[in-house]
C-alpha positions as CSV (number, residue, x, y, z in Angstrom):
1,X,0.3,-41.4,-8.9
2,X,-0.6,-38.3,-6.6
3,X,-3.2,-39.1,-4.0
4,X,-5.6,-36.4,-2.2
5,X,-4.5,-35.0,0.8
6,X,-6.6,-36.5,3.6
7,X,-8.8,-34.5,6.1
8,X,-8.8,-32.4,8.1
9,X,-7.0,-30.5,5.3
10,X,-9.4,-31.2,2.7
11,X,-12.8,-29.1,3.2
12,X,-11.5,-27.2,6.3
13,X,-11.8,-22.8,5.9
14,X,-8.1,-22.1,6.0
15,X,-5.7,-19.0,4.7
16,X,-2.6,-20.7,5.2
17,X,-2.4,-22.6,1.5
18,X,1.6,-22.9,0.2
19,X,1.2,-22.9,-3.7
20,X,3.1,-26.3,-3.9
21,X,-0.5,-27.9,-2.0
22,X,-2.4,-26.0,-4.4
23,X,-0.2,-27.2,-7.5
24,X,-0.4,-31.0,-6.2
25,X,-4.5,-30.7,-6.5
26,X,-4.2,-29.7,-9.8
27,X,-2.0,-32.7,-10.4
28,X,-4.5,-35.0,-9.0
29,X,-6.4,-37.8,-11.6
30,X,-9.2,-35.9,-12.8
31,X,-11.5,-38.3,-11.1
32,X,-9.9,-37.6,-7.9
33,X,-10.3,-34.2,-8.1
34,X,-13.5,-34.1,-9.1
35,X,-14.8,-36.4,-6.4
36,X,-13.5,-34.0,-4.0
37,X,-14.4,-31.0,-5.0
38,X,-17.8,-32.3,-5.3
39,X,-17.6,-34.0,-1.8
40,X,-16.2,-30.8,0.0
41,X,-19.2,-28.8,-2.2
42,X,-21.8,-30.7,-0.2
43,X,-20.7,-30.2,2.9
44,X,-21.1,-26.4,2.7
45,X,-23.5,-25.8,-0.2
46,X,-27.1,-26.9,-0.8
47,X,-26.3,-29.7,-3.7
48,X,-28.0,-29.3,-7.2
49,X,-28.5,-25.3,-6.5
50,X,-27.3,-22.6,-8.6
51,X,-27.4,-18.8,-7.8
52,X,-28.3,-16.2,-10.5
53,X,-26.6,-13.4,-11.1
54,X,-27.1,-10.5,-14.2
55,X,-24.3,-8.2,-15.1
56,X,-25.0,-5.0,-16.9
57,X,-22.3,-2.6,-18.3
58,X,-23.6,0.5,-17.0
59,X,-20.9,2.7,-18.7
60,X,-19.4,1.3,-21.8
61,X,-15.9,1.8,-23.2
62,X,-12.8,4.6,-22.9
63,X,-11.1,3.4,-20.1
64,X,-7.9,4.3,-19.6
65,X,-6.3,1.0,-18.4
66,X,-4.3,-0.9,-20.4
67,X,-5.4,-5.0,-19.7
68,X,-4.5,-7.0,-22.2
69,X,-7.8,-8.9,-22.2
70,X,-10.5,-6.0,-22.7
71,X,-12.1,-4.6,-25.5
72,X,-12.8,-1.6,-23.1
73,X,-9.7,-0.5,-22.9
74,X,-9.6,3.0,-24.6
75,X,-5.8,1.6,-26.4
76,X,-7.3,-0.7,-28.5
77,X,-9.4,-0.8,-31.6
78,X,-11.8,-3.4,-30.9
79,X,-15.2,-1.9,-32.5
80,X,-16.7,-1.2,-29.4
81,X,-18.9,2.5,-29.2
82,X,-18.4,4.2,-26.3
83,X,-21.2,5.0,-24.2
84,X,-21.7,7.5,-21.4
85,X,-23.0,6.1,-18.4
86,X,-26.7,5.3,-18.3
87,X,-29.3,6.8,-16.9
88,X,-31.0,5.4,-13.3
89,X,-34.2,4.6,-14.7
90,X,-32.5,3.0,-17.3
91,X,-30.6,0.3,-14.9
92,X,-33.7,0.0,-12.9
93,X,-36.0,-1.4,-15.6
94,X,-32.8,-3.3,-16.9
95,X,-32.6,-5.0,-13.5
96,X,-37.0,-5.4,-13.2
97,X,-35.8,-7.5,-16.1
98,X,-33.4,-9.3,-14.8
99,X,-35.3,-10.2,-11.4
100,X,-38.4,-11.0,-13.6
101,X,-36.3,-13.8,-15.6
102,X,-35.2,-15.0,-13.0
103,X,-31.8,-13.4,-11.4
104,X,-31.5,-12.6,-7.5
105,X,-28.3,-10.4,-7.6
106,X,-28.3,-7.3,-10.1
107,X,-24.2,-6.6,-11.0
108,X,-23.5,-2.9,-12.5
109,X,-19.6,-2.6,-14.2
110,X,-18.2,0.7,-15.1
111,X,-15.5,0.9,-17.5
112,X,-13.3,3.7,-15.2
113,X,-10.0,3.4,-13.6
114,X,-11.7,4.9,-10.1
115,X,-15.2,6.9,-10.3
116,X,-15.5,10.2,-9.6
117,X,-17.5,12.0,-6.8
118,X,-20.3,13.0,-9.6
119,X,-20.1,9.0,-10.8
120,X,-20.7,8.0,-7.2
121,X,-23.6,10.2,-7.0
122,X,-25.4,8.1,-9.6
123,X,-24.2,4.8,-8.4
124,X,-25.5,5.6,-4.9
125,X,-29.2,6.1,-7.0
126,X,-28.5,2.8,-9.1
127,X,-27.7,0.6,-6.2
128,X,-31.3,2.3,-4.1
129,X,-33.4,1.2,-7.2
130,X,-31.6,-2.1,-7.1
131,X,-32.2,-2.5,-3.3
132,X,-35.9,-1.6,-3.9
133,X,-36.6,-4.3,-6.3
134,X,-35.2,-6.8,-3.3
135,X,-32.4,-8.3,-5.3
136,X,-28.9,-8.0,-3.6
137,X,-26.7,-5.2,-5.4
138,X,-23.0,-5.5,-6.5
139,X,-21.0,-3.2,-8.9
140,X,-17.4,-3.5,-10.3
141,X,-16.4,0.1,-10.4
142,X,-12.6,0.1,-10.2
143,X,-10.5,1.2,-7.7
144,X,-12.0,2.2,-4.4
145,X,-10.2,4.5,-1.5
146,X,-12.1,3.8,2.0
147,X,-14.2,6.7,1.5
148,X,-15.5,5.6,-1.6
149,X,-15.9,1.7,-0.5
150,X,-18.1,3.1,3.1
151,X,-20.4,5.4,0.7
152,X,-21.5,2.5,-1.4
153,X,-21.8,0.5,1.7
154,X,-24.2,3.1,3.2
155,X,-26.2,2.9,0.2
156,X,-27.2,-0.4,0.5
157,X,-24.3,-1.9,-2.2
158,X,-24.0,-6.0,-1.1
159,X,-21.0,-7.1,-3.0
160,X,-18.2,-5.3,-4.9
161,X,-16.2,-7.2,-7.8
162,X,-12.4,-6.5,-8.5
163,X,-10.7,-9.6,-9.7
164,X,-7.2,-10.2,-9.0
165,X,-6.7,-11.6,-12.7
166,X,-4.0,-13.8,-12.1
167,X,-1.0,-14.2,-10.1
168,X,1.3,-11.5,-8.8
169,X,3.9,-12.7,-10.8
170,X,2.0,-12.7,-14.0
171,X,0.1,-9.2,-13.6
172,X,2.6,-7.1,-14.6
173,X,2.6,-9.3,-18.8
174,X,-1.1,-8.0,-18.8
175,X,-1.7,-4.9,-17.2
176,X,0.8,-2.0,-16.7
177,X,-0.8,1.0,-15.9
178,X,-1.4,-0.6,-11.7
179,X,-0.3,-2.5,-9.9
180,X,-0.9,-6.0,-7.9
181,X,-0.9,-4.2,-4.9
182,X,-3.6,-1.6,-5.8
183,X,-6.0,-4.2,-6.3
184,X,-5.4,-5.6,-3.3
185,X,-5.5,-2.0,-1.3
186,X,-9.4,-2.0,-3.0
187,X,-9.8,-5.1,-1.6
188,X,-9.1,-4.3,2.0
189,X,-11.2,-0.9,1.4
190,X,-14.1,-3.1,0.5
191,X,-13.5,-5.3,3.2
192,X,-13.1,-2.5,5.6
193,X,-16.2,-1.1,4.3
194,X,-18.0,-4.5,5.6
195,X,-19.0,-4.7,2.0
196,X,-18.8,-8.9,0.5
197,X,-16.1,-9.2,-2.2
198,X,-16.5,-10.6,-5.5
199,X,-13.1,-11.7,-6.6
200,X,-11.6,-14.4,-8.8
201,X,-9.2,-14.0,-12.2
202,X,-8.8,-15.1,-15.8
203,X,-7.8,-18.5,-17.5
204,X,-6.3,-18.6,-20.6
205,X,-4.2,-15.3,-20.9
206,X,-1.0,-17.5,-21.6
207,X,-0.4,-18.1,-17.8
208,X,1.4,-21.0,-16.6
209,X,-0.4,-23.5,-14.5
210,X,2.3,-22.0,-11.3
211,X,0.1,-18.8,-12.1
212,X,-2.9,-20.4,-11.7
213,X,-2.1,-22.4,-8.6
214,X,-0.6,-18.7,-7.3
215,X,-3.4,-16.9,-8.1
216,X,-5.8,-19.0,-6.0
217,X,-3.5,-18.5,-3.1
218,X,-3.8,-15.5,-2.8
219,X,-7.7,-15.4,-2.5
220,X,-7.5,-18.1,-0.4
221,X,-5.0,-16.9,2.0
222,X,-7.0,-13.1,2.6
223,X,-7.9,-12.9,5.6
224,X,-11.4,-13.6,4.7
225,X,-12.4,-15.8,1.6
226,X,-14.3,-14.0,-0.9
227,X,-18.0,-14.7,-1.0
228,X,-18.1,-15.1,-4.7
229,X,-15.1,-16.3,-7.0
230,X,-16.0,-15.8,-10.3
231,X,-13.5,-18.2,-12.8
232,X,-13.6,-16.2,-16.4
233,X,-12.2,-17.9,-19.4
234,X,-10.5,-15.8,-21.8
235,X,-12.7,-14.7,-24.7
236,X,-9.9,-13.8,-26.8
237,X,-11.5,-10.0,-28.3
238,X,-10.1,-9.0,-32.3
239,X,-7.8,-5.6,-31.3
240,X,-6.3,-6.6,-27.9
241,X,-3.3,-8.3,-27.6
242,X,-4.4,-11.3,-26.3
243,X,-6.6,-11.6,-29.6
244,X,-4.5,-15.1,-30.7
245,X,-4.8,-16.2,-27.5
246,X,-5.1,-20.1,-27.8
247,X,-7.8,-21.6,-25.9
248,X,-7.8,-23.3,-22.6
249,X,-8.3,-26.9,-22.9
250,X,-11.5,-27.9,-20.8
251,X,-10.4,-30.2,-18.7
252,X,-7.8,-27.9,-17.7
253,X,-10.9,-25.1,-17.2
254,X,-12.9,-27.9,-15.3
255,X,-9.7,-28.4,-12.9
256,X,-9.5,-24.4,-11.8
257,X,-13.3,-24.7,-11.0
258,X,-12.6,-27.6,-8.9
259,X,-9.3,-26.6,-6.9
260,X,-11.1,-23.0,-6.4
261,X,-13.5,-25.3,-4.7
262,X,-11.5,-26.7,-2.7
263,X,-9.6,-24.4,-1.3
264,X,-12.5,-21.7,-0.9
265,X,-14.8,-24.2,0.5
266,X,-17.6,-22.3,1.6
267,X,-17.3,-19.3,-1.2
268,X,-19.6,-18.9,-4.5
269,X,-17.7,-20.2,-7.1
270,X,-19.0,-18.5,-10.6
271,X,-18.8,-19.8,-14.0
272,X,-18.6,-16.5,-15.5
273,X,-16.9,-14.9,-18.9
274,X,-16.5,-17.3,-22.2
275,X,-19.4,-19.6,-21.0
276,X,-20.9,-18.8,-24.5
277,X,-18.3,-21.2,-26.4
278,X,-18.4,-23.6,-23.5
279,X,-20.6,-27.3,-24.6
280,X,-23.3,-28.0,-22.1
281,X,-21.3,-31.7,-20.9
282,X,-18.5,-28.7,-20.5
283,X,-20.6,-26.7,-18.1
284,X,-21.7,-30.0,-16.5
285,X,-18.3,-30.9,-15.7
286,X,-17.9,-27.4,-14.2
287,X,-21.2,-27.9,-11.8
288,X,-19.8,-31.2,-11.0
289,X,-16.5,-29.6,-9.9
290,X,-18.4,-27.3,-7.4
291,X,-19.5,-24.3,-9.7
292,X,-22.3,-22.8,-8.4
293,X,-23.5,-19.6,-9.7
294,X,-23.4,-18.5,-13.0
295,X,-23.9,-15.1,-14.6
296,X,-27.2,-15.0,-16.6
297,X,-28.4,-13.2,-19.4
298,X,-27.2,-12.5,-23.6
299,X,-24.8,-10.4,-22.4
300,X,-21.5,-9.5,-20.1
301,X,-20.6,-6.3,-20.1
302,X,-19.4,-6.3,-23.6
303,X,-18.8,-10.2,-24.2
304,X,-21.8,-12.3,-25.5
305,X,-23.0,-15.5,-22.6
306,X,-25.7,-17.8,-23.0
307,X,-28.9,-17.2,-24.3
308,X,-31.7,-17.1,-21.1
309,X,-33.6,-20.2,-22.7
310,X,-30.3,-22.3,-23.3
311,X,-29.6,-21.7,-19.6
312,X,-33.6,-22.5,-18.8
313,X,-33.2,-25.8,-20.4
314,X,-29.7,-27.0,-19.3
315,X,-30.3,-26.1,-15.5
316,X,-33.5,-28.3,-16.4
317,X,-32.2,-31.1,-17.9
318,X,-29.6,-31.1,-14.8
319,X,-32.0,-31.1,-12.6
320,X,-30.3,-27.8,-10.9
321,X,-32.8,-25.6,-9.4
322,X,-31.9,-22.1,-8.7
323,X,-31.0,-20.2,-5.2
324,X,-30.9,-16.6,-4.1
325,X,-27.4,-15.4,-2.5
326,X,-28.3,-16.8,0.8
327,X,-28.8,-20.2,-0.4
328,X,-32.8,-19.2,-1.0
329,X,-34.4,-21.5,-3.3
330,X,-36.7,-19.9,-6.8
331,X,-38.9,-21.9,-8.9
């Protein structure tokens, strides 16, 4: 029966994980696991604190990538109407809203492969009505060159999202048109930028549990952990190719929240995309394992989530209160 590695390796901030320690955590009793993650939680996090987060899809549609997993994607019929990018005063009264119900940090996604200098333009005025409202700013725009990552900076942007998706190995099955590398070149733009990085991947694209394990490597072993690590489970979209996807068993989903923990000890780990079909005792599980943060709101980007007063009442009937980005409490 596999064991737990014993301190000082469990709960320390390292970047020198070998995928066959991050495979062995995964192969842990569930009970082990769990207790960990949770115990390693506490030491760096405020227990029983969640932090809020709203994502609005600020341009909708037509982009020219190819991921296997979007309806965006301008390759694939999927319903979705395209939609040119919204206007600033639209996104500031989206995000009064979002700081009124509740949210600290204000997220803006743009379906493009990399913006444009006339796209940044508007970005830069987004991210100053976002700053004014005193919530912290983040935006998932693509990819970034230097240039591009220091302008947003210099606007006041806090975090910037770009997922790795899943392991280096596995990119290439799901997305074609970059590479693995590019998204890491963004990353160190971001990072060079002295912007925080939002970065985690997708569960249930048909990756192997070595992917998994690989993936979290990866993040863990940057040079600097990211500050948020969102966890998205697949929400398999009619018109991609990942539309039959078959779904990831919870347990299994509850696991990857818990080794993320572990081996990003002192990051935000985010229960993000496909939380709609999750069961609260699923979502439970998932705070247990060391989630904490949590996108909130009816939508994500173009992907339904949980209802504001469904996320009112669990959070309540878990006793879970809510935290800004710096560990902050709200009522």
């Amino acid at each position: 029966m596999p064991t737990a590695p014993t301190a000082p390796m469990l709960g320390d901030i390292r970047h020198d994980w070998t995928c066959e320690q991050i495979e062995a955590l995964f192969a842990l009793p569930f009970q082990d696991l769990l207790f960990e993650a949770q115990r390693i939680h506490r030491e760096h996090h405020a227990p029983n604190t969640v932090q809020m987060s709203t994502l609005l899809s600020v341009k909708t549609g037509a982009c020219p990538e190819d991921c296997a997993y979007c309806p965006q994607s301008v390759r694939y019929d999927t319903g979705l109407d395209r939609e040119s990018l919204l206007a600033v005063q639209d996104v500031a009264a989206a995000a009064r809203a979002a700081r009124d119900a509740g949210a600290t940090r204000f997220c803006m996604g743009a379906a493009w492969r990399s913006p444009k200098k006339k796209d940044m333009d508007v970005m830069v005025a987004m991210i100053g009505e976002v700053r004014a409202l005193g919530m912290e700013s983040c935006a998932t725009l693509g990819m970034l060159t230097r240039e591009q990552a220091q302008e947003l900076r210099d606007a006041g942007l806090d975090y910037y999202n770009h997922n790795i998706d899943s392991s280096p190995e596995f990119y290439e099955r799901i997305i074609t048109t970059r590479d693995f590398a590019d998204r890491l070149d963004t990353l160190e733009a971001v990072r060079a930028a002295g912007l925080n990085v939002c970065c985690g991947g997708i569960v249930g694209m048909g990756e192997t549990l070595h992917d998994r394990a690989r993936m979290l490597q990866v993040l863990a072993n940057l040079p600097e952990h990211p500050e948020s690590v969102p966890i998205n489970q697949l929400v398999a979209v009619p018109g991609t190719p990942l539309a039959d996807a078959a779904p990831v068993d919870p347990f299994d989903f509850v696991r990857m929240i818990a080794v993320a923990r572990i081996v990003m000890p002192a990051s935000f780990v985010r229960l993000s995309a496909g939380r709609e079909s999750m069961s609260d005792e699923l979502q439970a599980l998932a705070f247990l394992a060391g989630a904490n943060s949590i996108f909130y709101g009816e939508k994500l980007l173009t992907t339904g989530n949980p209802d504001v007063s469904r996320d009112r009442d669990l959070l309540a009937r878990l006793g879970i209160a809510t935290a800004g980005g710096n560990g902050a409490l709200h009522a």
